[in-house]
C-alpha positions, 0 to 999 in steps of 0.5 A: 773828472772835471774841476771848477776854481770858485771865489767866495766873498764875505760882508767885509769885502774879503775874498777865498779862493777854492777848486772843487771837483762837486761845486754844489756840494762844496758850497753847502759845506762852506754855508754850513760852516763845516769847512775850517778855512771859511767857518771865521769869514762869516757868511759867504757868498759865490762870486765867481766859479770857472770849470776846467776839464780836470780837478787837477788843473783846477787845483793848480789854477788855485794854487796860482791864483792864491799865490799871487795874493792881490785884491785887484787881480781877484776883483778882475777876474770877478769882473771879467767872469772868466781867468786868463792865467798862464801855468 
């Protein structure tokens, strides 16, 4: 089953980072508020999505990428429109 990591932006610049294994269908649960870590950012807007071959994969390159915590790596990777990451 195929994954997708994707980052989401609010109106205060912050950032949430997430893998799914149905993009679309994830998405609508974010903007109708029934997903608990995102219902307090407010609305949020999909700035970046990468697909992988598994949603395991996709599910370590989040954990990765959330344990690095850094705004600027975040923003590159935005800007770059792909993530180059080691595991």
């Amino acid at each position: 089953m195929k994954g997708f990591v994707y980052i989401l932006k609010n109106e205060l610049g912050r950032y949430y980072v997430g893998s799914t294994s149905n993009l679309e269908r994830r998405l609508h649960q974010h903007k109708s508020g029934t997903t608990h870590s995102t219902k307090r950012m407010g609305s949020m807007e999909l700035v970046f999505s990468q697909e992988y071959e598994t949603i395991k994969l996709a599910r370590q390159i989040e954990f990765k990428l959330k344990r690095l915590k850094r705004k600027d790596f975040i923003e590159k990777i935005i800007k770059e429109g792909y993530i180059k990451i080691k595991l």
